[in-house]
N, CA, C and O atoms as a GROMACS GRO file, in nm:
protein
  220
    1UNK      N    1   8.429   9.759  -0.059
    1UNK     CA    2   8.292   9.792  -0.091
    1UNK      C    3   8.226   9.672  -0.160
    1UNK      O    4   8.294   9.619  -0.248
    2UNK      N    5   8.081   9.610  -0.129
    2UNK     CA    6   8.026   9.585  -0.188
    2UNK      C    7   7.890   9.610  -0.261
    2UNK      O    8   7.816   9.696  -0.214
    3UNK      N    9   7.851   9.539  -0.373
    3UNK     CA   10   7.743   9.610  -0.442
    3UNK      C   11   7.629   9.468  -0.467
    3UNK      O   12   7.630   9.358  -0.522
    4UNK      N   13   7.515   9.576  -0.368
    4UNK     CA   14   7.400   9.486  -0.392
    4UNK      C   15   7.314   9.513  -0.474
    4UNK      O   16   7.343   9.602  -0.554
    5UNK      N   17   7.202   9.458  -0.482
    5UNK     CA   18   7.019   9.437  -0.538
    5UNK      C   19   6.950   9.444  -0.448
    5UNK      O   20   6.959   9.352  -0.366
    6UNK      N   21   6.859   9.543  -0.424
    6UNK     CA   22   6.745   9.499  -0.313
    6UNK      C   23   6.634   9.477  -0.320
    6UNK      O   24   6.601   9.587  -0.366
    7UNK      N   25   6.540   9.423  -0.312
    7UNK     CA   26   6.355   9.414  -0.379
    7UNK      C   27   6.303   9.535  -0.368
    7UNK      O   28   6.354   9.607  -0.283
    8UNK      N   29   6.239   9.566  -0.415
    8UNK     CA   30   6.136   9.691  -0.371
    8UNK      C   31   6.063   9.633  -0.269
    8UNK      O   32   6.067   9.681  -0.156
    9UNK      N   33   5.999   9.539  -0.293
    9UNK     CA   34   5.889   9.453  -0.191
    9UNK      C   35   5.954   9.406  -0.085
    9UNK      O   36   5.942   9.489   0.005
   10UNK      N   37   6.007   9.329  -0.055
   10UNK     CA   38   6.063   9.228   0.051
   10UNK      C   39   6.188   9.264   0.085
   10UNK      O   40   6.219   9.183   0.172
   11UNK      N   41   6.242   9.309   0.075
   11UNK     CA   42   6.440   9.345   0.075
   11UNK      C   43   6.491   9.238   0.041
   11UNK      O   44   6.613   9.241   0.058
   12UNK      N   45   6.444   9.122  -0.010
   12UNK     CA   46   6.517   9.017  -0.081
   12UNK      C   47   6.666   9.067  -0.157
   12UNK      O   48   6.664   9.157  -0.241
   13UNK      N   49   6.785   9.002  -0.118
   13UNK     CA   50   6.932   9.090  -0.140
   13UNK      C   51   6.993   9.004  -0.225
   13UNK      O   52   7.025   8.893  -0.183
   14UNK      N   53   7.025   9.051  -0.395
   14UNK     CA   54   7.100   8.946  -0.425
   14UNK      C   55   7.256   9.006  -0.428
   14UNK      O   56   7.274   9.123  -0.459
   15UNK      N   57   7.351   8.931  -0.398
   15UNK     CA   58   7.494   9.022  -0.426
   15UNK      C   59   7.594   9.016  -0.541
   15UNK      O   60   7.693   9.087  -0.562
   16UNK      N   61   7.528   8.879  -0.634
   16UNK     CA   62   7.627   8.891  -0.750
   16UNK      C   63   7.536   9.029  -0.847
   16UNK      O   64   7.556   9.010  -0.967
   17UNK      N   65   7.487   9.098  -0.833
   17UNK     CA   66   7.398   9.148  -0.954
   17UNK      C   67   7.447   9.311  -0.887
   17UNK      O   68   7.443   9.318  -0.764
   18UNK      N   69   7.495   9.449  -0.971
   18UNK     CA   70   7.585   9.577  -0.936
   18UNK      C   71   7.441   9.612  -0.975
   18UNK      O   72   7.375   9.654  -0.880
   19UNK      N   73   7.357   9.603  -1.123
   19UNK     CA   74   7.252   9.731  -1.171
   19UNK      C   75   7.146   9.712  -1.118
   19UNK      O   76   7.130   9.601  -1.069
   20UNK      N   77   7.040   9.808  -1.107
   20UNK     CA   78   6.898   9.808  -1.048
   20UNK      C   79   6.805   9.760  -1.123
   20UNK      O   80   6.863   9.780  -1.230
   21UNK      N   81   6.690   9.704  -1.158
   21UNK     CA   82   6.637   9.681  -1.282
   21UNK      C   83   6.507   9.574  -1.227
   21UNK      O   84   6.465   9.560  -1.112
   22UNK      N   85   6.475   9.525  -1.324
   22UNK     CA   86   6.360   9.411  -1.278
   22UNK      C   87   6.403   9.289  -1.265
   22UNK      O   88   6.442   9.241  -1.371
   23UNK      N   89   6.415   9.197  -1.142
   23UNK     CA   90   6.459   9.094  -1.151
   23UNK      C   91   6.347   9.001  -1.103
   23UNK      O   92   6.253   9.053  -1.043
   24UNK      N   93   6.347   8.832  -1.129
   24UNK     CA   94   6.304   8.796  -1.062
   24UNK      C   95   6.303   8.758  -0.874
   24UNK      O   96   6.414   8.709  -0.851
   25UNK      N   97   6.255   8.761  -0.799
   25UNK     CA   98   6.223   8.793  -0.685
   25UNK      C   99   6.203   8.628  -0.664
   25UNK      O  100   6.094   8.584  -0.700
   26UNK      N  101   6.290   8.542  -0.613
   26UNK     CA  102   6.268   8.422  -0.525
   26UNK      C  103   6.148   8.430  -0.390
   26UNK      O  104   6.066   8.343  -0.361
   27UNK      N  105   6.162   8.523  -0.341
   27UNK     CA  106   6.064   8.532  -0.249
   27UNK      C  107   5.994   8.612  -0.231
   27UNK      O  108   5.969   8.636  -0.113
   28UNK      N  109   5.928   8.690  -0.334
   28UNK     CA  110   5.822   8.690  -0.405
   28UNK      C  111   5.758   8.620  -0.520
   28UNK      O  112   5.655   8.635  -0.586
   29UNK      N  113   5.841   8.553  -0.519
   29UNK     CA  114   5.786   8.431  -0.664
   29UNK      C  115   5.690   8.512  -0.754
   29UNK      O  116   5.568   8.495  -0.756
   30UNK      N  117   5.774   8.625  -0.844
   30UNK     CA  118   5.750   8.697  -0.966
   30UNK      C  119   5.860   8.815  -0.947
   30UNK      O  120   5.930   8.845  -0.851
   31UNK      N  121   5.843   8.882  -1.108
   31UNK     CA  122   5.954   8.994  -1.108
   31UNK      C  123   5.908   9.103  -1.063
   31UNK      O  124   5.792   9.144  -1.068
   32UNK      N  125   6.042   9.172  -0.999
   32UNK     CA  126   6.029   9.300  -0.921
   32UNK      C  127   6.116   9.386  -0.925
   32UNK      O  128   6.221   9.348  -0.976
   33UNK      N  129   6.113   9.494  -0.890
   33UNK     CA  130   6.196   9.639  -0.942
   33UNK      C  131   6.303   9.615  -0.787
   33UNK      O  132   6.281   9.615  -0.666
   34UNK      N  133   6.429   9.596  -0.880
   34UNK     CA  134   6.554   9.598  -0.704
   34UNK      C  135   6.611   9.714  -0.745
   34UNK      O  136   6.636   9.756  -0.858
   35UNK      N  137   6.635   9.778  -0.598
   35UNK     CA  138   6.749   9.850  -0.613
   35UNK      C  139   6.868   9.838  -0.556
   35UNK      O  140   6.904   9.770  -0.460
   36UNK      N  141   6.965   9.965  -0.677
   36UNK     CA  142   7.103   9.888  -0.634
   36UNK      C  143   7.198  10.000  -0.505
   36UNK      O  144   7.191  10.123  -0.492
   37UNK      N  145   7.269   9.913  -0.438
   37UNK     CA  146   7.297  10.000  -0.304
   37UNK      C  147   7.482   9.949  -0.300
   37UNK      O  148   7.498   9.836  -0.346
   38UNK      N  149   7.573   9.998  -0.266
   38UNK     CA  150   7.693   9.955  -0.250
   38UNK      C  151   7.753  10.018  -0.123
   38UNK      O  152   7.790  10.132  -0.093
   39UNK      N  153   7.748   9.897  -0.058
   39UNK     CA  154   7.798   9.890   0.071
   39UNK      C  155   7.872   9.922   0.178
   39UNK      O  156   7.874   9.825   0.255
   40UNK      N  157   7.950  10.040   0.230
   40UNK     CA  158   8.120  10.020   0.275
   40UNK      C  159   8.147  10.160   0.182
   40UNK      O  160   8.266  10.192   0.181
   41UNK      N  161   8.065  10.242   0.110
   41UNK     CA  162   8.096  10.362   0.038
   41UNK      C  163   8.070  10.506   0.103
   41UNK      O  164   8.117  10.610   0.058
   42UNK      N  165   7.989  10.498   0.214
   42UNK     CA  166   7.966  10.659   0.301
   42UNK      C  167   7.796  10.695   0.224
   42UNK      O  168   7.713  10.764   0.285
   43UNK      N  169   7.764  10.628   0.071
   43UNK     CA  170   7.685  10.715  -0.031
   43UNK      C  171   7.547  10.674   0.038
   43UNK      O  172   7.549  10.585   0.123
   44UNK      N  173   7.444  10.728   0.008
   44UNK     CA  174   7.318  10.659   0.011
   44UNK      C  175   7.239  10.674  -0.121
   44UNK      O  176   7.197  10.783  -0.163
   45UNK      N  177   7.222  10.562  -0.179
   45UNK     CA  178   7.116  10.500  -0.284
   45UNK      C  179   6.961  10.546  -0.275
   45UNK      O  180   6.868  10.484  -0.223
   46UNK      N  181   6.956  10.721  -0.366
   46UNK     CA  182   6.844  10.819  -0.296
   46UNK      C  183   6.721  10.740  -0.273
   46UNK      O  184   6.676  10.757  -0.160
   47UNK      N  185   6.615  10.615  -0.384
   47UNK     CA  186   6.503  10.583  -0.399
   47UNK      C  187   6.525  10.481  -0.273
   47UNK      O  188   6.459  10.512  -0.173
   48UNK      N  189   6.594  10.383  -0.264
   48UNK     CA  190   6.617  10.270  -0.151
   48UNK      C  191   6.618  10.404   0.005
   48UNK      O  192   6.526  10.404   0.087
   49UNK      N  193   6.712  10.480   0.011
   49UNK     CA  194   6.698  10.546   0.100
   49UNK      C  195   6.575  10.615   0.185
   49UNK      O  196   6.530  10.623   0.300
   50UNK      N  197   6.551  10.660   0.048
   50UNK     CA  198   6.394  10.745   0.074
   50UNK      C  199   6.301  10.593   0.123
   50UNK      O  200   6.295  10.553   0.240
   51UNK      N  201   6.249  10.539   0.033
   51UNK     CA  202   6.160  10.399   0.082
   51UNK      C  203   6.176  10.350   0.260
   51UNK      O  204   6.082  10.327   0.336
   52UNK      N  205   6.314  10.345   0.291
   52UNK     CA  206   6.388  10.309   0.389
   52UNK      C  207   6.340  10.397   0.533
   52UNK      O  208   6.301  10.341   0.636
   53UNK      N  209   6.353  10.528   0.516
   53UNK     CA  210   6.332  10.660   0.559
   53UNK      C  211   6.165  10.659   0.590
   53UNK      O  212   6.143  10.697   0.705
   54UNK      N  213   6.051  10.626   0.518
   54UNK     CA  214   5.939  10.657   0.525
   54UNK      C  215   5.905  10.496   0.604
   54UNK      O  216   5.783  10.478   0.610
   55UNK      N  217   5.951  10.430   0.638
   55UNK     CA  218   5.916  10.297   0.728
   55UNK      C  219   5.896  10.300   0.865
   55UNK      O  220   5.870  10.197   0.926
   0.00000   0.00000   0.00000
């Protein structure tokens, strides 16, 4: 399993970082709310999911 970060905005993915929180956003050049998703587990990450789901 691994454990990502995802942007709210862009899906910008970082993979050293496990918690969800405000990070800065390289490509969004400012901070942004990521969420966190882990990979290879069966689970789905409800807010990333839902966002995901309504696209």
């Amino acid at each position: 399993m691994s454990s990502y970060v995802m942007c709210e905005e862009c899906g910008f993915t970082f993979d050293n970082k496990e918690e969800g929180g405000d990070y800065y956003c390289p490509q969004c050049q400012k901070e942004q709310h990521f969420y966190s998703f882990t990979f290879g587990c069966g689970g789905k990450p409800t807010k990333l999911y839902e966002k995901l789901s309504q696209e």
